[in-house]
DRENPA-3360 file (N, C-alpha, C; in nm, 2 decimals, always signed):
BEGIN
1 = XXXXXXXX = -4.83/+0.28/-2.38/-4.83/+0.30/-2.24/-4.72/+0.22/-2.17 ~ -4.66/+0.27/-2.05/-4.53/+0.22/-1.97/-4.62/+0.12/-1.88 ~ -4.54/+0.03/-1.88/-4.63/-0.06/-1.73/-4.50/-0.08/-1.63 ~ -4.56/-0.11/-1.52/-4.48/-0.11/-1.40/-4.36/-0.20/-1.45 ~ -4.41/-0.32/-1.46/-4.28/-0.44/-1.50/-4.16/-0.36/-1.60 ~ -4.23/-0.28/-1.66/-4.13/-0.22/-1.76/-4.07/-0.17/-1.75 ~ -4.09/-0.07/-1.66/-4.00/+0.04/-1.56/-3.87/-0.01/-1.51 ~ -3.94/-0.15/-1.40/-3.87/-0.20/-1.34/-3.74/-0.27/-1.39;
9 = XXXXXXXX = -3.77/-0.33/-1.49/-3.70/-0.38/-1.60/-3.56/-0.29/-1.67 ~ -3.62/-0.12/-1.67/-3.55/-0.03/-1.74/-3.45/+0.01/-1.62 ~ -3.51/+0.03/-1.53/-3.40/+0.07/-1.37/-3.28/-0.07/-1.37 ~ -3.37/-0.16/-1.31/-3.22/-0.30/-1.33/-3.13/-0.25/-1.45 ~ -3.18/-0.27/-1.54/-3.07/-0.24/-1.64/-2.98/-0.11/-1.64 ~ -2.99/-0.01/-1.60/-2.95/+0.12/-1.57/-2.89/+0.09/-1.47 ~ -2.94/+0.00/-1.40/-2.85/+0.02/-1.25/-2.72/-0.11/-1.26 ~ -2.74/-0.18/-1.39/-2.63/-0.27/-1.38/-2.55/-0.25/-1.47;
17 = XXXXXXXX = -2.53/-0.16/-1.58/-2.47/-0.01/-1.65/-2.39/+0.07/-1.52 ~ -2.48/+0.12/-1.45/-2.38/+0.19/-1.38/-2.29/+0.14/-1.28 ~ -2.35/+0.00/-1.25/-2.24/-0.06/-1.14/-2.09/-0.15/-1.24 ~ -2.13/-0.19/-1.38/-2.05/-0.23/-1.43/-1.96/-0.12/-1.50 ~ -2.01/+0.05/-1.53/-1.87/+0.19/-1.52/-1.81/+0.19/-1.39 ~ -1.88/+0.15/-1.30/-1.84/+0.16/-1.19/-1.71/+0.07/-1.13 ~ -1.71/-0.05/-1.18/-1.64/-0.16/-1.15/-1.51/-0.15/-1.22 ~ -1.53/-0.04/-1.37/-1.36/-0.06/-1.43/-1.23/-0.01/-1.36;
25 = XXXXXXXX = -1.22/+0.09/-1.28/-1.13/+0.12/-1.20/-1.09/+0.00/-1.10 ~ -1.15/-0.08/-1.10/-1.09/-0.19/-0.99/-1.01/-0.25/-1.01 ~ -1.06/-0.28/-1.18/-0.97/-0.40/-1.28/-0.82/-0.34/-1.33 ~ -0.84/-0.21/-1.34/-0.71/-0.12/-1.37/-0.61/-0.09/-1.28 ~ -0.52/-0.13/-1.25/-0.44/-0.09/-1.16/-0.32/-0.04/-1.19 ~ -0.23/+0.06/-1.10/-0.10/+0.09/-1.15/+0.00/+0.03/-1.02 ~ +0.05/+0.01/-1.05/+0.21/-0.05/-1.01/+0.35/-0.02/-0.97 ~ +0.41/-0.01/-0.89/+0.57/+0.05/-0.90/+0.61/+0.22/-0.93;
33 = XXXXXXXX = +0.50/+0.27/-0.91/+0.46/+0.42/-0.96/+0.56/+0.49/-0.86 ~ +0.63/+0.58/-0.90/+0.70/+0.65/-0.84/+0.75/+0.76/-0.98 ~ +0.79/+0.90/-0.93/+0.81/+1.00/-0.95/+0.94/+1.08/-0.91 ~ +1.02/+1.08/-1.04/+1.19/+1.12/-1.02/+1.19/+1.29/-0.96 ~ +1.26/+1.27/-0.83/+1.32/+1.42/-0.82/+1.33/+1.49/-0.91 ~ +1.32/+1.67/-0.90/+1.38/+1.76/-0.97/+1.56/+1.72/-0.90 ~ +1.62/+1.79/-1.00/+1.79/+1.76/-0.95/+1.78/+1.92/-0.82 ~ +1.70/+2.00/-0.81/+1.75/+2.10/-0.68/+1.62/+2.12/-0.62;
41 = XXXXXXXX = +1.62/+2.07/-0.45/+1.49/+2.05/-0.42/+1.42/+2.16/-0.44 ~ +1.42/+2.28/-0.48/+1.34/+2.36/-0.48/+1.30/+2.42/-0.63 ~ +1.36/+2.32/-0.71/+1.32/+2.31/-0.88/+1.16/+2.24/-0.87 ~ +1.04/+2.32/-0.88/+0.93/+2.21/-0.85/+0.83/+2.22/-1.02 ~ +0.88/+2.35/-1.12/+0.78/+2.32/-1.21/+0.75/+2.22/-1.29 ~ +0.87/+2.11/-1.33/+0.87/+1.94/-1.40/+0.93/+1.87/-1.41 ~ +0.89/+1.79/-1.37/+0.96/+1.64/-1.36/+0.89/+1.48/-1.45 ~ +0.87/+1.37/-1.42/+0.84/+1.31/-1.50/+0.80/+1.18/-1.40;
49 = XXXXXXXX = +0.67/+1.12/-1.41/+0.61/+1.00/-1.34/+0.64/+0.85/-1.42 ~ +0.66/+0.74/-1.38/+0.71/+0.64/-1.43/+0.57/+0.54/-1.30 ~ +0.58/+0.39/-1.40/+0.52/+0.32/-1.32/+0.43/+0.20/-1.41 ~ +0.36/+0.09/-1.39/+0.32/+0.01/-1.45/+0.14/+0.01/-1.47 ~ +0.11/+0.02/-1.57/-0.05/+0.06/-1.58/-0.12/-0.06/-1.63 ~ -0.18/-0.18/-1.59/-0.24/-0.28/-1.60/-0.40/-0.29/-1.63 ~ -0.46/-0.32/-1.72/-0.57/-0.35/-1.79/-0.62/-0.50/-1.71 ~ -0.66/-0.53/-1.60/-0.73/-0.65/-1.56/-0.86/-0.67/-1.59;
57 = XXXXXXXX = -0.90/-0.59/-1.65/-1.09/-0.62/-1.70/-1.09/-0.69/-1.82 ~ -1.23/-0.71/-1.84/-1.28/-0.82/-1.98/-1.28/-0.79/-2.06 ~ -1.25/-0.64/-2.08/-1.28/-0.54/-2.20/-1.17/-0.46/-2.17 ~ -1.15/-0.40/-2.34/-1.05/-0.28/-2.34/-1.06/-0.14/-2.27 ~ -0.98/-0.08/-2.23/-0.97/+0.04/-2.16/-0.90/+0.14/-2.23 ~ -0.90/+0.25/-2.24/-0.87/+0.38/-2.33/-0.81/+0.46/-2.18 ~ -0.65/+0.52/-2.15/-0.63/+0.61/-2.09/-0.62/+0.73/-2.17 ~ -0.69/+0.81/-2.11/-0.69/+0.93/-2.19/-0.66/+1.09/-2.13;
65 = XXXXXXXX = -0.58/+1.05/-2.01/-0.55/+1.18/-1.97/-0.46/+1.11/-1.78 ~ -0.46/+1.25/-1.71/-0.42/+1.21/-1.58/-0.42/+1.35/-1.53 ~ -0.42/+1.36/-1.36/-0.47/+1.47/-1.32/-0.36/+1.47/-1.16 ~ -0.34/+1.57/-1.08/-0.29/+1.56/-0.99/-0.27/+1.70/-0.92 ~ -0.37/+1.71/-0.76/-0.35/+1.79/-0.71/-0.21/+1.88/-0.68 ~ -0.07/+1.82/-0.69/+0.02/+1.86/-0.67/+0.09/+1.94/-0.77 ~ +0.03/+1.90/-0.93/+0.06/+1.96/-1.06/-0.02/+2.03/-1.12 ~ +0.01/+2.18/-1.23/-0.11/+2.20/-1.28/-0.12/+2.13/-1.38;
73 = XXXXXXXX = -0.04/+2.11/-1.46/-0.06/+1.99/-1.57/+0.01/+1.88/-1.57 ~ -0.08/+1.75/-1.59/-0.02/+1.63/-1.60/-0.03/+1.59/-1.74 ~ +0.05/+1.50/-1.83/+0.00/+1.48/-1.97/+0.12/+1.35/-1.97 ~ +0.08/+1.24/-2.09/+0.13/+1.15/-2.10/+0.17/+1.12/-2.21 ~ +0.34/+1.13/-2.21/+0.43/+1.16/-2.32/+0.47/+0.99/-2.37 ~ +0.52/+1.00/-2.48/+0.64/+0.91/-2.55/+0.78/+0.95/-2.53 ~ +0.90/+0.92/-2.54/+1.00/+0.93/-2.59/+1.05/+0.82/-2.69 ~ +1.09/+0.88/-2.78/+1.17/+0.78/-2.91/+1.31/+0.83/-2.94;
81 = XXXXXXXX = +1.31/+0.71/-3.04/+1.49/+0.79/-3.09/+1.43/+0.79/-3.19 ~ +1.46/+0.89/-3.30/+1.40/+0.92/-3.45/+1.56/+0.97/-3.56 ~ +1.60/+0.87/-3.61/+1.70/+0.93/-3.68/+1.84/+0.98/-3.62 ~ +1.85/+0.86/-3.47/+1.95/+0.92/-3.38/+1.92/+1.01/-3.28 ~ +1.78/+1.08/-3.28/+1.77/+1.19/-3.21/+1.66/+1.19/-3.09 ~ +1.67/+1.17/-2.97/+1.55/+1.14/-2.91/+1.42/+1.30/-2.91 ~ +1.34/+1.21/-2.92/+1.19/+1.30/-3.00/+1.09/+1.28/-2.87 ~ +1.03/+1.39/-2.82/+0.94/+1.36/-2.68/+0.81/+1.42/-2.79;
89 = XXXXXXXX = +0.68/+1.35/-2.79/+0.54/+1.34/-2.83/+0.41/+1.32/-2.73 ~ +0.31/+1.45/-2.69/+0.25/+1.37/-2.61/+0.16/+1.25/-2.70 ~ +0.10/+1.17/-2.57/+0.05/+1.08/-2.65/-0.14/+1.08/-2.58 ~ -0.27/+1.14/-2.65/-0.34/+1.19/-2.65/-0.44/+1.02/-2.58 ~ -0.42/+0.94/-2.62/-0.54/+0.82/-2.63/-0.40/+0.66/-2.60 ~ -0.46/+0.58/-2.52/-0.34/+0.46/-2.50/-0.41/+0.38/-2.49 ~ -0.50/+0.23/-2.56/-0.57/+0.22/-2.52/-0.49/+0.09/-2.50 ~ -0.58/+0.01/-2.40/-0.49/-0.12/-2.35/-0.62/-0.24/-2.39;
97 = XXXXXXXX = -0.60/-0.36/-2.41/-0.63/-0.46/-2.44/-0.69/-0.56/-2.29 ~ -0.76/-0.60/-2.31/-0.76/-0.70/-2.15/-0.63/-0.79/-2.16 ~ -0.61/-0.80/-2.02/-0.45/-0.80/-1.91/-0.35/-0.77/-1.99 ~ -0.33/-0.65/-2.10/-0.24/-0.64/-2.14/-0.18/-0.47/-2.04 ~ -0.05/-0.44/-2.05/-0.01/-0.31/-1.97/+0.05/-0.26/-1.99 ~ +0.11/-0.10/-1.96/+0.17/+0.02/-1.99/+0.31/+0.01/-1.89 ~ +0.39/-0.01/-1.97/+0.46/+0.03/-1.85/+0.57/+0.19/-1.90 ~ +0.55/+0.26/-1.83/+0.59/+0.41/-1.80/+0.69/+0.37/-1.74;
105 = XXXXXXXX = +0.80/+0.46/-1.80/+0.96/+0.41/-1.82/+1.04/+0.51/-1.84 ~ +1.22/+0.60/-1.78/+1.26/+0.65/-1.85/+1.27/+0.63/-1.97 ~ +1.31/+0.69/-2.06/+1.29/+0.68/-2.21/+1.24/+0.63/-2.29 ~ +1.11/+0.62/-2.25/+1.01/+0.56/-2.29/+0.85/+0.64/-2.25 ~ +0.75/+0.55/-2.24/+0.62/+0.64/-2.19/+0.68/+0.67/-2.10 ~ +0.58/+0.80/-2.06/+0.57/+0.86/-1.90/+0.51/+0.94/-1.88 ~ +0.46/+0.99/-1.76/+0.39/+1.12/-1.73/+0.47/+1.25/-1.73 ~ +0.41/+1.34/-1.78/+0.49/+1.46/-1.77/+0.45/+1.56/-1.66;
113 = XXXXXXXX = +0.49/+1.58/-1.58/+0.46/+1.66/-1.41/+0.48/+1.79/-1.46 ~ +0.40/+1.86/-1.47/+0.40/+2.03/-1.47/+0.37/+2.12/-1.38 ~ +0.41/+2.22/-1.40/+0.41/+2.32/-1.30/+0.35/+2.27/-1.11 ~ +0.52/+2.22/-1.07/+0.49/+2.18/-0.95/+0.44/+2.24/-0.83 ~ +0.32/+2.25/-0.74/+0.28/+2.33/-0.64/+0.35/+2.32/-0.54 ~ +0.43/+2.23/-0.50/+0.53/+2.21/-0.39/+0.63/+2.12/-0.41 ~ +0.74/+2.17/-0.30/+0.89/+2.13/-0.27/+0.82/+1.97/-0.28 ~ +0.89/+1.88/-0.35/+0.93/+1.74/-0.28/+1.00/+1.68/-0.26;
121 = XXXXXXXX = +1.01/+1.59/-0.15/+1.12/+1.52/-0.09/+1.11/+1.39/-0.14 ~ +1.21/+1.33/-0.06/+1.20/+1.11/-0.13/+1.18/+1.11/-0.02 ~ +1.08/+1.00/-0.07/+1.00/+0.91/+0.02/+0.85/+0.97/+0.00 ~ +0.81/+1.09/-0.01/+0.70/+1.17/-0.03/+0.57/+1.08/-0.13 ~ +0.47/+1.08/-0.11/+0.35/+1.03/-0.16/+0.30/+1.14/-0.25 ~ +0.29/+1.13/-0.43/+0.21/+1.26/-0.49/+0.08/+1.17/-0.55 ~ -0.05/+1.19/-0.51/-0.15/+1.13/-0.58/-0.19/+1.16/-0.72 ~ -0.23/+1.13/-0.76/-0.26/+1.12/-0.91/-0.36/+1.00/-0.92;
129 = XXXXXXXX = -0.44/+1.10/-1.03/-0.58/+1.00/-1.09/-0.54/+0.99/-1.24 ~ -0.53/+0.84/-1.26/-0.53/+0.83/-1.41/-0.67/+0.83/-1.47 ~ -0.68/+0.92/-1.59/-0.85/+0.95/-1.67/-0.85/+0.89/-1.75 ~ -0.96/+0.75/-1.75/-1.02/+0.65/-1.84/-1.10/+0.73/-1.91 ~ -1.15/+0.67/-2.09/-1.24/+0.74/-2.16/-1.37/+0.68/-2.09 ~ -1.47/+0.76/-2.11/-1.62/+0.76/-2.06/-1.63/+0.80/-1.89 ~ -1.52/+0.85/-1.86/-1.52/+0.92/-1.77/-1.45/+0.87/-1.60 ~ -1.42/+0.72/-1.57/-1.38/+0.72/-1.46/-1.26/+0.71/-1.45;
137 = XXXXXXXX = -1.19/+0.73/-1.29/-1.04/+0.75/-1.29/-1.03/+0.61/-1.20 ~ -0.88/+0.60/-1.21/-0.81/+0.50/-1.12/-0.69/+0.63/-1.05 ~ -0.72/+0.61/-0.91/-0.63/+0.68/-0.86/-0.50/+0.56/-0.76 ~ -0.38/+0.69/-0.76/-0.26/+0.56/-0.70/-0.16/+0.69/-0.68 ~ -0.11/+0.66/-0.58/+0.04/+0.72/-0.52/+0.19/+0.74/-0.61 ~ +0.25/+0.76/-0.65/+0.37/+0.82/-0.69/+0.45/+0.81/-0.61 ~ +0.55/+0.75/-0.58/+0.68/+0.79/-0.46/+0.78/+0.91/-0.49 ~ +0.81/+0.97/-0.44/+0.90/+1.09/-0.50/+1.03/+0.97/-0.46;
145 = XXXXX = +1.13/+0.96/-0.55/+1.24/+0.94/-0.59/+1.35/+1.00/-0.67 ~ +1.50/+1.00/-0.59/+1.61/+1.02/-0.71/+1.64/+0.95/-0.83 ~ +1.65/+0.84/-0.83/+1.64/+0.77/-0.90/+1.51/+0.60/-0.92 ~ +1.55/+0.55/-1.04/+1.45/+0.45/-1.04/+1.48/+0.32/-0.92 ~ +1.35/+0.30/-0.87/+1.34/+0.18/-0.78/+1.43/+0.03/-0.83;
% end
């Protein structure tokens, strides 16, 4: 048989579960985020997101995707040199360590901007939610830029 205290007991804990999924987006922050022009403003299908992704929680975090109303597809690539030859790989899982961070870089990590829904300009704001594993996002602005800040 359940008794009341028990109940009670099972909700707190459920409820301090959901406030601590709740709380990881706070600790995760991105940084310096901005988003290179196409070279002709009306080239909008891909371009590529750069920016600093920070792990401030107690615990490790898993990025595992990214999303953006302005793109149909977002995805988070590598670039390497392999044998002289630079090699682009998406990269499916990143996971970060507590206060350790990503930093998204030309030729290096980055986001890959797909099929763009609209013209953009510099100075322009593109939002984007970066997708933690177990389900929550950290969202942050993109600056549209020619070149890096």
């Amino acid at each position: 048989m359940i008794t009341k205290p028990f109940v009670g007991v099972l909700l707190m804990m459920c409820a301090g579960a959901a406030s601590a999924a709740a709380a990881v987006p706070e600790c995760v922050t991105v940084s310096q985020g901005w988003v290179r022009l196409p070279p002709s403003p009306t080239a909008t299908p891909m371009t590529a997101g750069y920016g600093v992704i920070r792990n401030g929680c107690s615990t490790a975090v898993t990025i595992i995707g990214a999303r953006s109303a302005s793109f149909g597809d977002v995805s988070l690539h590598e670039t390497r040199i392999v044998d002289g030859v630079s090699r682009m790989r998406a990269v499916e899982r990143l996971p970060l360590a507590p206060g350790e961070r990503a930093v998204l870089k030309p030729g290096g990590l980055h986001l890959m901007l797909m099929d763009g829904r609209r013209v953009l300009e510099e100075g322009q704001s593109v939002w984007l939610q970066v997708q933690l594993e177990g389900g929550t996002e950290v969202s942050t602005a993109l600056v549209a830029r020619k070149a890096a800040p």
